[in-house]
C-alpha positions in Angstrom: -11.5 -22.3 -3.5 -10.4 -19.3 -5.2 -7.4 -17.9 -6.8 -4.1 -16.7 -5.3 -2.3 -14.2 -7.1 1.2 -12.9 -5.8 3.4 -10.1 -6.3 6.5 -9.4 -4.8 8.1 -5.8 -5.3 11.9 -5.7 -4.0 12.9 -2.1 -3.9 15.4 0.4 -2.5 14.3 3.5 -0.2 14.5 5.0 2.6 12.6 4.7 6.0 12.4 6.9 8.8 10.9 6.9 12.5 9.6 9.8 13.9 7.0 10.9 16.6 5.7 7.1 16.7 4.9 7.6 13.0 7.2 5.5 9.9 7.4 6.8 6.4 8.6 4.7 4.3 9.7 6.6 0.6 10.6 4.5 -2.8 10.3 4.2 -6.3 8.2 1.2 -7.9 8.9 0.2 -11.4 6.2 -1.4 -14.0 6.7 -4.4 -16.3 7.8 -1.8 -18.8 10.1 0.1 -16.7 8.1 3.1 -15.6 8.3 5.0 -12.6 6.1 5.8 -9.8 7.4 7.2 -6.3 5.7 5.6 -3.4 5.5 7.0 0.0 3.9 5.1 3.0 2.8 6.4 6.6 2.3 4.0 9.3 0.9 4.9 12.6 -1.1 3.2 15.2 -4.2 1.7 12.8 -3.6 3.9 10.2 -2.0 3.4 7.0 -1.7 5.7 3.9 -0.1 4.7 0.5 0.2 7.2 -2.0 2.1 6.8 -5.5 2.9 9.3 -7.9 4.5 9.3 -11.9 3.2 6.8 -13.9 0.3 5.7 -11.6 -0.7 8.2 -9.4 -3.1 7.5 -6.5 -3.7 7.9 -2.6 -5.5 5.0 -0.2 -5.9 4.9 3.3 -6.1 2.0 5.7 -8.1 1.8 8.6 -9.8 -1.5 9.8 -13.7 -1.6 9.4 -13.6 2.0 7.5 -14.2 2.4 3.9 -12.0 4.3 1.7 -12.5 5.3 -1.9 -10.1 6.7 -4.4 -9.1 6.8 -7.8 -6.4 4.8 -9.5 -4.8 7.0 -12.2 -2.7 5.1 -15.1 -1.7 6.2 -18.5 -4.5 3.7 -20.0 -7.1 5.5 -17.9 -8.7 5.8 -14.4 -10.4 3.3 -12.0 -12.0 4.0 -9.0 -11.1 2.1 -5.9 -13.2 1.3 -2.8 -11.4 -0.8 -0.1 -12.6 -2.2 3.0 -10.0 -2.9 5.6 -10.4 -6.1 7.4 -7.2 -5.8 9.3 -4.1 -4.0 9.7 -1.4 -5.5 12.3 1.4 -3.3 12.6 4.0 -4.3 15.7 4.1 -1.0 18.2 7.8 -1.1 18.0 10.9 1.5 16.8 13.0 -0.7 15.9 11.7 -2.2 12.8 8.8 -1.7 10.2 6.8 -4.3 9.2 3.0 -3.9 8.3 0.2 -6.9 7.3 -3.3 -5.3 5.8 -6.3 -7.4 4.9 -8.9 -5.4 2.5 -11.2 -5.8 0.3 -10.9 -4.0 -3.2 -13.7 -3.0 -5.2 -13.0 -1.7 -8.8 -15.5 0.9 -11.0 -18.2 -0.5 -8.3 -17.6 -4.6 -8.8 -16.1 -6.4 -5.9 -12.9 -7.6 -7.1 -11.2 -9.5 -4.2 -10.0 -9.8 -0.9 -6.7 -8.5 -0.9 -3.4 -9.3 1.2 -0.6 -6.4 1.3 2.6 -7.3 3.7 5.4 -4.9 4.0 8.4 -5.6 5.5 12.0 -3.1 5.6 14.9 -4.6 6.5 18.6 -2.4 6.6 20.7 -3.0 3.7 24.4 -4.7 4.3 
């Protein structure tokens, strides 16, 4: 059985629902403390992640497509090739929550299969 690595990211942004489309906007933080701003796009099947600052990329989620794209970090680049199993993401306005299954390829090597969940929930 293989490995399971997790990492949770708990972050502060803002979220918007507009012509049955969410965007999602927030900044993501290293181990070291450097920035990258994050904006996410959710509609129907579709997902698109892009980051920019200190790691600046753009990916695209669509199950059973391909997507390639380069990874760009202060240490260098890597390009990306994903496979999207799944994405489940509720047809609802009330609430954002997304669940993609892929499979991430780095410089041409598989790497793994890969789970990203993202869930928003209103600050108190």
């Amino acid at each position: 059985m293989g490995n399971e690595d997790a990492v949770e990211i708990t972050s502060v942004g803002t979220c918007m629902h507009r012509d049955n489309t969410w965007y999602l906007t927030y900044e993501e933080a290293d181990d070291s403390g450097n920035l990258s701003k994050c904006r996410i796009k959710a509609a129907d099947d579709l997902i698109v992640l892009e980051k920019t600052g200190h790691v600046t990329t753009r990916m695209e989620f669509t199950p059973g497509q391909v997507y390639e794209a380069v990874y760009q970090t202060p240490y260098g680049e890597f390009d990306l090739k994903m496979l999207t199993r799944e994405v489940v993401f509720p047809d609802t306005d009330e609430y954002l929550a997304v669940n993609l299954i892929y499979e991430l390829g780095i410089n041409g090597e598989y790497v793994s299969d890969c789970r990203l969940s993202i869930t928003v929930a209103e600050m108190e």
